[in-house]
C-alpha positions in Angstrom: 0.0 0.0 0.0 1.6 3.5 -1.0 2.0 5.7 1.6 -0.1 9.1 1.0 2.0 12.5 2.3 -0.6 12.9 5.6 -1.0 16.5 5.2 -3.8 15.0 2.9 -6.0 13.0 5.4 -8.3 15.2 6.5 -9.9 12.7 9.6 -6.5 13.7 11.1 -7.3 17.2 11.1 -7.5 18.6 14.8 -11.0 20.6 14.1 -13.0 18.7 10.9 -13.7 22.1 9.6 -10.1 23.7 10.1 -10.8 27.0 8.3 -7.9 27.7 5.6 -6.0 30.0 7.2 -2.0 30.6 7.4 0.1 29.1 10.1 1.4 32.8 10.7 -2.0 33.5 11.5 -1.7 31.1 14.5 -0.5 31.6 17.9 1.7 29.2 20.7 1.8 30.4 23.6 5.2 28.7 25.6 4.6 29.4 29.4 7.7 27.3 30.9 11.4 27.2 29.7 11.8 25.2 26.4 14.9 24.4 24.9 15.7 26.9 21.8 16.2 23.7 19.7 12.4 23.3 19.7 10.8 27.3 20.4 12.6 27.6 16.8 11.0 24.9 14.7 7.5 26.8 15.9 8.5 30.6 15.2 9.8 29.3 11.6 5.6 28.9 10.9 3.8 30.6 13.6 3.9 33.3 16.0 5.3 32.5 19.2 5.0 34.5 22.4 7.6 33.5 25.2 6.1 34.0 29.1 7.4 32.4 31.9 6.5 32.6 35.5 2.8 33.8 34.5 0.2 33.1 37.6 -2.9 31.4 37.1 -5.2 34.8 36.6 -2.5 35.8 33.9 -2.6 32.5 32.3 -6.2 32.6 32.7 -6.5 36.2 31.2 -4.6 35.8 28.2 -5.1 32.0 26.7 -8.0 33.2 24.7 -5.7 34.2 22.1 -3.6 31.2 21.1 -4.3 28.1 19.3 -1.4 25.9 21.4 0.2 26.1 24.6 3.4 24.8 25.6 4.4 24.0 29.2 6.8 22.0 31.3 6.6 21.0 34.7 5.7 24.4 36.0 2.5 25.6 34.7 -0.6 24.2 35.4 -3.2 23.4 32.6 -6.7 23.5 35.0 -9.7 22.9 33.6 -10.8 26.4 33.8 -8.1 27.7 31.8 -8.7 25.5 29.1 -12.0 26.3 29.1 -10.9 30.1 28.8 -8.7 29.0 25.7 -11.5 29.1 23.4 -9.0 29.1 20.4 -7.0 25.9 21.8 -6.3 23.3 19.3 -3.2 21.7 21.5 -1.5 21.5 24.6 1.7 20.2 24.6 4.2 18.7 27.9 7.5 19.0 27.0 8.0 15.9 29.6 6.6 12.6 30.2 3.8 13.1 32.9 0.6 15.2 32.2 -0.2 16.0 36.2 0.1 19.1 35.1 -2.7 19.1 32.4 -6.8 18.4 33.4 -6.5 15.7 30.1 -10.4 14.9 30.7 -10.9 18.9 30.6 -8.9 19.2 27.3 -11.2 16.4 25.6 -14.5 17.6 26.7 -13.3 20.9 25.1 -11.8 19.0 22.1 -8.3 20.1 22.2 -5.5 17.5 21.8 -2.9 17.1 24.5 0.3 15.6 23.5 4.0 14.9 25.3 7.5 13.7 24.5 8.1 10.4 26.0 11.1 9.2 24.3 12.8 12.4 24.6 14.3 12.3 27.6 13.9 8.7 27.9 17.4 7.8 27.9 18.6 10.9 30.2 16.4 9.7 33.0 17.4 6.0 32.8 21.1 7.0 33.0 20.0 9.0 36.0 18.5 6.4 37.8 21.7 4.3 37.1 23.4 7.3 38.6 21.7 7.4 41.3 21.6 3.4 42.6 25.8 3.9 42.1 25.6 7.1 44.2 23.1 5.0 47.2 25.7 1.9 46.4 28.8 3.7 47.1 27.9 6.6 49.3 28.9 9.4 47.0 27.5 12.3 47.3 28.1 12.2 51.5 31.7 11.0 51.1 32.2 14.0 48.6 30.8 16.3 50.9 32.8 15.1 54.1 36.0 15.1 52.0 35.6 18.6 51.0 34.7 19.5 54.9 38.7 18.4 55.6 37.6 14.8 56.9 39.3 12.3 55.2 36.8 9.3 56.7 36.3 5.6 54.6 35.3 3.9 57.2 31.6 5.5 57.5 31.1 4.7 53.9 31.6 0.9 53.1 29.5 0.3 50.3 27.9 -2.5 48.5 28.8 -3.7 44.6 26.0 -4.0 41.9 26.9 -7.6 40.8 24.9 -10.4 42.1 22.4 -8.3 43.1 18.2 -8.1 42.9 16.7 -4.9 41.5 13.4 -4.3 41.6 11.6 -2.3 38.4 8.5 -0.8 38.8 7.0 -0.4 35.7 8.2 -1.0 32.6 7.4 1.7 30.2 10.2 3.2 27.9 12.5 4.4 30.8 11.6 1.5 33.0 13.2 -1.0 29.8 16.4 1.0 29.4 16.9 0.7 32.9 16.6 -3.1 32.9 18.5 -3.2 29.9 21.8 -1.2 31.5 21.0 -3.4 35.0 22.0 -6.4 32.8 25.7 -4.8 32.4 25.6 -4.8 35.8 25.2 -8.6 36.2 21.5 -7.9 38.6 19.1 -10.4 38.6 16.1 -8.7 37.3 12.6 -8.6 38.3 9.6 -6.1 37.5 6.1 -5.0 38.3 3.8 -4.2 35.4 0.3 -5.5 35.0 0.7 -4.1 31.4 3.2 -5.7 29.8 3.2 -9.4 28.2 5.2 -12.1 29.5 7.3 -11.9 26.4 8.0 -8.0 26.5 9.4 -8.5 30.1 11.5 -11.8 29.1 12.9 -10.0 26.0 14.4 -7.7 28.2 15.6 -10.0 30.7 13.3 -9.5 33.4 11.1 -11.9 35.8 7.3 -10.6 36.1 6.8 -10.9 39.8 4.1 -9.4 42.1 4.4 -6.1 43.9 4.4 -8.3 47.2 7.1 -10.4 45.6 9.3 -7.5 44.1 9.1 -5.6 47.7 10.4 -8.8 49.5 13.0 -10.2 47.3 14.6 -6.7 46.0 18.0 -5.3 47.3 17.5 -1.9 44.9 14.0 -0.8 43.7 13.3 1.9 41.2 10.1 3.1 40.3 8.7 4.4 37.0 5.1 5.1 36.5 2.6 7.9 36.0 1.5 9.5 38.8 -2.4 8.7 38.6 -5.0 7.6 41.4 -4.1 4.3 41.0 0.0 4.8 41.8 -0.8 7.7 44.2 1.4 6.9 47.4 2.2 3.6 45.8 4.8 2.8 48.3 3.4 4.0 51.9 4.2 2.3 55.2 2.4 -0.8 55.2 4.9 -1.6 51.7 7.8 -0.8 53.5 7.3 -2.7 56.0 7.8 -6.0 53.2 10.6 -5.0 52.1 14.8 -6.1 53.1 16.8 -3.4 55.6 18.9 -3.9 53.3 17.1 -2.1 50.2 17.6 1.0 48.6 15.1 3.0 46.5 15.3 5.5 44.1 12.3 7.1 42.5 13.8 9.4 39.2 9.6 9.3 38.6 6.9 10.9 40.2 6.6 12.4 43.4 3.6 11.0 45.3 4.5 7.8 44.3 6.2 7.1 47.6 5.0 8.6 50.6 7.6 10.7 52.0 7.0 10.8 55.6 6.8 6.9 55.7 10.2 7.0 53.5 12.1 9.1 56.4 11.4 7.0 58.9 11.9 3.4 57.4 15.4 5.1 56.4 15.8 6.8 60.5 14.4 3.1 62.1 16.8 1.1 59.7 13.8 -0.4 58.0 15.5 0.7 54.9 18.8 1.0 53.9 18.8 4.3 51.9 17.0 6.4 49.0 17.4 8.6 46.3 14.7 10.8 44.5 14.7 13.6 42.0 10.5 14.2 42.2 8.6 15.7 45.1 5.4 15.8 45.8 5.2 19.6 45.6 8.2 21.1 43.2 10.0 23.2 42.9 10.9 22.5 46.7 13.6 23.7 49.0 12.2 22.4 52.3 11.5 18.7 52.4 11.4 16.5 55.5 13.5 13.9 53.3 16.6 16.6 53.5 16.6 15.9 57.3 18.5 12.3 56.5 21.8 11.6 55.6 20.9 8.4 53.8 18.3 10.1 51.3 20.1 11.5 48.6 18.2 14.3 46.0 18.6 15.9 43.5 16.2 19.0 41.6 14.2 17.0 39.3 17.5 16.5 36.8 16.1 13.0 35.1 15.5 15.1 31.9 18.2 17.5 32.6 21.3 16.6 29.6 21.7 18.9 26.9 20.7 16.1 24.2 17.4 15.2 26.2 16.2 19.1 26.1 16.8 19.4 22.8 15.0 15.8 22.1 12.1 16.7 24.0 11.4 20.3 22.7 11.6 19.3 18.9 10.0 16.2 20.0 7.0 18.2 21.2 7.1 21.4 18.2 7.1 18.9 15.9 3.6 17.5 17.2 2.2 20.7 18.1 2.9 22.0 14.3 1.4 18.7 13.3 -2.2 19.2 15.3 -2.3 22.7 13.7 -1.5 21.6 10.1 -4.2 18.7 10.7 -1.7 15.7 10.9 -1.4 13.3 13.3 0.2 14.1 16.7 2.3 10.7 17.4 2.1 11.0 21.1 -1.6 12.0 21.2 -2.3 11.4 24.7 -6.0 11.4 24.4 -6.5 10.4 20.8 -5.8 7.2 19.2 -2.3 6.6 19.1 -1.4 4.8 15.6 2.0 3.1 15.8 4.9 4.3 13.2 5.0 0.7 11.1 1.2 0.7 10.7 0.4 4.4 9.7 1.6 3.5 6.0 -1.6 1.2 6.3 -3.9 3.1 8.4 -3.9 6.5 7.2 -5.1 6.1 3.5 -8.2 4.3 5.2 -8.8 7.1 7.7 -9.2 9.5 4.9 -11.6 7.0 3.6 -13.1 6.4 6.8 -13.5 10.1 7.0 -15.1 10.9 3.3 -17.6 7.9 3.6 -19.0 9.5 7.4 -19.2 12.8 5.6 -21.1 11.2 2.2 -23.5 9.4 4.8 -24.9 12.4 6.8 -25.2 14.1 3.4 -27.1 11.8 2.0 -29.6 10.5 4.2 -32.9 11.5 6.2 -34.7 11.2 9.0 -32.7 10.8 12.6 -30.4 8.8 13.4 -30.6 5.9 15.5 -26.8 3.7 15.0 -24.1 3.3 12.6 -22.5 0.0 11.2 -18.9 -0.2 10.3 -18.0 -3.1 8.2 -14.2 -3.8 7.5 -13.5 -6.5 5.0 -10.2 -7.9 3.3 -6.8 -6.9 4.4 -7.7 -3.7 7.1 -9.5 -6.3 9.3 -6.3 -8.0 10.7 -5.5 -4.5 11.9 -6.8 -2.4 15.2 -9.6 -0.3 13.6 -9.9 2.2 16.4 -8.1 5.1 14.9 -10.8 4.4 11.4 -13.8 4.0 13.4 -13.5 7.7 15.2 -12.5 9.2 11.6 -16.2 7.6 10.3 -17.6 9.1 13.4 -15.9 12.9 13.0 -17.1 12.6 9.1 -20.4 11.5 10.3 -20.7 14.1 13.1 -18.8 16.8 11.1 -20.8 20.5 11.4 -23.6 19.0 13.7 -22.2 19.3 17.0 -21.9 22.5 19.0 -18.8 21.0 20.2 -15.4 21.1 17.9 -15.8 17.6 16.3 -12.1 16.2 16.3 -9.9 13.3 16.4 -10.2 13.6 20.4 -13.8 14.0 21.5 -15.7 12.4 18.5 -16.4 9.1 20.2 -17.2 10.9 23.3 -19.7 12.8 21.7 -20.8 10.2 19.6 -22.1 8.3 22.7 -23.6 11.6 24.4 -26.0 11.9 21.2 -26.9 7.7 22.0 -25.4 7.1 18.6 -24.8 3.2 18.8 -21.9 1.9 16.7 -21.6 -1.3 15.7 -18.2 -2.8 14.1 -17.9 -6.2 11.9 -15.2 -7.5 10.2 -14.2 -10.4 7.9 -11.2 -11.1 6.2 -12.7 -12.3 2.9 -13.3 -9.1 0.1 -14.7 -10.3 -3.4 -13.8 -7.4 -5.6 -11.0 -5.2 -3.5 -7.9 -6.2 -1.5 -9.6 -3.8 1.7 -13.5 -2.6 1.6 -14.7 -0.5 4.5 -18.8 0.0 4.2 -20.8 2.0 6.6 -24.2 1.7 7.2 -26.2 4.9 8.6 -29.6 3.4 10.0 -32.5 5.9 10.9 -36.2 6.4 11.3 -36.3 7.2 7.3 -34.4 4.1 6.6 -30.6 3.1 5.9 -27.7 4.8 3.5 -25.1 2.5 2.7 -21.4 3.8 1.6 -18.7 2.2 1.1 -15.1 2.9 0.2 -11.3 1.6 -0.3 -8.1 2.3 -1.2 -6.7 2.5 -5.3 -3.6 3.8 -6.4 -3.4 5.6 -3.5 -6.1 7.8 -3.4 -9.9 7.5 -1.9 -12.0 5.7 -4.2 -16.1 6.0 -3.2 -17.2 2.7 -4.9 -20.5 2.2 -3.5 -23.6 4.2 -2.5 -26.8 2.0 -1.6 -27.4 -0.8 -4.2 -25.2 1.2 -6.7 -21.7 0.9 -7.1 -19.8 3.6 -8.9 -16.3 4.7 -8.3 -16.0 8.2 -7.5 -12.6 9.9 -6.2 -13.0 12.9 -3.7 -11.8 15.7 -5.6 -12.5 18.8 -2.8 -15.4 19.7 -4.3 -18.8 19.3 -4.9 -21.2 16.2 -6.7 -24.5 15.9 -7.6 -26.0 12.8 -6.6 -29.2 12.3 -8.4 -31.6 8.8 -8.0 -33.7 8.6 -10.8 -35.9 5.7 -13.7 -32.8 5.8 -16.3 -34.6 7.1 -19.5 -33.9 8.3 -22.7 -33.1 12.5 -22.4 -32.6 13.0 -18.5 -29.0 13.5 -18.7 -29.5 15.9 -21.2 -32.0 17.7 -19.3 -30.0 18.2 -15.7 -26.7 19.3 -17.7 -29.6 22.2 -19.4 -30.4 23.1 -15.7 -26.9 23.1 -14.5 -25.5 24.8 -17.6 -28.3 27.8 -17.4 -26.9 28.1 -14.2 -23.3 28.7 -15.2 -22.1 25.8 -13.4 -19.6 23.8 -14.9 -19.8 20.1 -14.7 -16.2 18.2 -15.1 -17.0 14.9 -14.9 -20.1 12.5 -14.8 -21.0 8.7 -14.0 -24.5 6.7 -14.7 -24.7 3.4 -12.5 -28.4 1.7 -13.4 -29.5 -1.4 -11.6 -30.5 -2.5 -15.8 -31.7 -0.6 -18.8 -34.5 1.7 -18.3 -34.4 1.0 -14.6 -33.3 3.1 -11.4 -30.3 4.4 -12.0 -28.0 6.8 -10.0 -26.2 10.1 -11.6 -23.3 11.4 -10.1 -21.9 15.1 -11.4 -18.7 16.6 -10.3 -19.2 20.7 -10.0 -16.6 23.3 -10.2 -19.3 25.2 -8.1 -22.4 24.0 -5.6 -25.7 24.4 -7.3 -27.9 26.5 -5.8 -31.2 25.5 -4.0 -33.2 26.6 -7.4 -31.8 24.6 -10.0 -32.0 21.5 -7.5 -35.5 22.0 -7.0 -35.9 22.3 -10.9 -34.0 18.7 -11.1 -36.5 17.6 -8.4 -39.4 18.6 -10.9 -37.7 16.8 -14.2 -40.1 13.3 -14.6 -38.6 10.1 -12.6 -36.2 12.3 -10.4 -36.7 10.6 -7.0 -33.7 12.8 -5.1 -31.0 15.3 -6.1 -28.7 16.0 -3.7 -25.7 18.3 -3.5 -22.2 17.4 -1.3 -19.0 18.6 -0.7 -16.1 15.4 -0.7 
């Protein structure tokens, strides 16, 4: 399947009717320090405004004017200052964790919240390697004694990584480089992650255990998830009570993972052997009751903090907030449908046809709607339709909402209306390698579309019981059901040329000779509401309709 450049799939488009309007005309607003690398990429094709340190009633005051915002760590994206960003097509972490952003908020409102999690992915595994060598070997106490004028090895007998347990929490992107520089280290690994498969974990030489398990058996644990309600305080006082006096735990993560409090005093009662963490709960922070011990080591929130990893994650996240506003996909959508790299050469040629054939439906048929039926046959149904089914549902849903119909909140709204949709697939496709068919069903009856992929480009090859092949051109069609008869033809291009409006191409699909047939113009202009009615009047002309594909 040839690739098509995805600046033309419109179902990727952030808002379904993006108005044509220059990037220049756009604003980003970038509220936290970003690394030039990436605040350049976006003032090469839009207008960028630079304000750091605003407070919430600034932020709140001003947001109405731009189109994306860009934060860090620092700014807060609430809910009601996304609300007040009634232009906002995209917010954008230049980071891993979104605690920071109200992501339900952002997808009632429509607006698509991306991050960079492979930017800094390998700074913060190499800082949680720093760190177990630091709690290993006591440096950062035995640097500081040394430089105090006390030459003292005895209070800082250390342990060696070799042989050793260590315990991964999670096993997301930084979690697996972490395991996979442990293994230089001769550990024996074991991890905790509900959401990986067996064969993910043994790939990277790692023993799926139970949190119970990896608490008990672990001489160094790391942790690295999300902070979210379910790993909120994570590791409190009844976990540290399972684990070895022995252990030592770094968290380069998430503050609130670990309760703090509890962490002191395991560490003061000898519960545990020592810690190191680069995340508080509150941040930035220069009073915490973890500076009181000796055996904690911290550090200001430096996981992401190299040169190459600000630079990755700033261009990482310009390139996805210039992607939203040209109408491409973002590729770390947080609350869209994420499409993988290998199979958007596949998906996206379908999304656009996903798209067109929603669009044809709710131009075409009457009465209200009760459900839709998506039908995938041949070669797309051995792939995850997700990201195809919310494109037929933005086509579908396109100019009818009072909501911004996008990528992000078309499902959502879809079920608020009590829209049913129904999905079917079968790997079987008599006359096309990949058919997708949609089947609109109201109170008036049911329109049937359906469409696939030729040469590259959108082919429309079926409308009810009539199969034509029509290619989206941009522009408008007459679609005109009528008894085929000697003359009609004739008379409709009379209307539409007394109208001035060209016609540059035409099909007839009949059902047999003299039967009901279907007529399908192509119109360098939309007819006007006159000359349809006229065409409405001509003898056997059951419906004329005008769209825009």
């Amino acid at each position: 399947m040839p690739r098509l450049p995805i600046i033309n799939n419109r179902l990727l488009k952030t808002e379904f009717r993006l108005a044509q309007r220059n990037l220049t005309d756009m604003k980003i607003l970038v509220a936290d320090p970003v690394a030039k690398e990436g605040v350049e990429v976006l003032k090469a094709q839009a207008e960028v405004d630079v304000k750091l340190g605003l407070k919430p009633e600034e932020l709140k005051s001003i947001i109405g004017d731009y189109e994306a915002l860009v934060v860090r760590s620092e700014t807060k994206a609430t809910a009601d200052i996304i609300e007040a960003g009634t232009k906002l097509q995209v917010i954008a972490r230049a980071g891993v964790g979104l605690d920071n952003i109200d992501v339900e908020a952002a997808t009632r409102r429509g607006v698509v919240v991306v991050n960079a999690p492979t930017g800094n992915t390998m700074a913060a595994a190499e800082h949680t390697i720093a760190m177990m060598l630091a709690l290993a070997r006591h440096i950062p106490q035995a640097n500081a004694k040394l430089k105090g004028g006390v030459w003292q090895r005895s209070d800082y007998m250390g342990v060696e990584l070799r042989g050793k347990t260590i315990g991964i929490v999670g096993l997301g992107n930084v979690g697996s480089e972490v395991a996979r520089r442990a293994q230089a280290f001769n550990m024996r690994l074991i991890g905790y992650d509900p959401f990986v498969s067996a064969d993910y974990a043994r790939n990277l030489g790692v023993e799926l255990v139970s949190l119970e398990q990896l608490l008990k058996e672990s001489d160094f644990i790391t942790l690295h998830l999300p902070l979210t309600s379910q790993t909120k305080m994570l590791i409190g006082a009844k976990e540290l009570n399972k684990v070895k006096p022995t252990v030592r735990i770094i968290n380069c993560a998430r503050g609130g993972l670990i309760d703090e409090e509890a962490l002191l005093k395991a560490v003061e009662a000898g519960k545990v052997a020592g810690a190191a963490v680069d995340v508080f709960v509150k941040e930035p922070v220069t009073d915490s009751v973890l500076f009181q011990c000796d055996k904690i080591i911290v550090t200001p929130h430096l996981g992401a903090s190299t040169t190459e990893a600000q630079a990755g994650v700033a261009l990482e996240v310009a390139e996805q907030v210039m992607a939203v506003l040209k109408g491409q996909p973002a590729k770390y959508a947080v609350n869209a449908p994420q499409i993988p790299a290998e199979l958007l050469t596949v998906l996206a040629p379908f999304m656009d046809v996903a798209s067109t054939l929603g669009s044809l439906a709710r131009q075409l048929m009457e009465g209200q709607i009760n459900n839709i039926r998506i039908k995938y046959s041949g070669e797309i149904a051995n792939y995850d339709t997700t990201a195809i089914k919310v494109s037929v549902i933005g086509g579908l849903l396109e100019g009818i909402s009072e909501e911004r119909v996008n990528m992000v909140n078309a499902a959502l709204i879809a079920a608020q209306r009590g829209i049913k949709i129904l999905e079917q697939k079968e790997t079987t496709c008599e006359n096309y390698a990949s058919l997708i068919t949609l089947e609109a069903v109201t109170n008036a009856g049911t329109t049937t579309v359906a469409g696939t992929v030729l040469r590259g480009e959108t082919h429309v090859v079926r409308v009810n019981d009539f199969w034509p092949d029509i290619v989206p051109t941009g522009g408008y069609f007459l679609f005109s059901d009528h008894r085929d008869r000697p003359g009609l033809i004739g008379a409709v291009g009379n209307i539409t040329g007394k109208a001035d409006i060209n016609i540059s191409s035409m099909q007839l699909v009949r059902l047999q000779p003299r039967g009901q047939a279907l007529m399908i113009l192509a119109l360098d202009e939309p007819l006007p509401e006159k000359q349809i009615q006229k065409i409405l009047d001509l003898q056997d002309v059951y419906t004329a309709k005008v769209v825009k594909l």
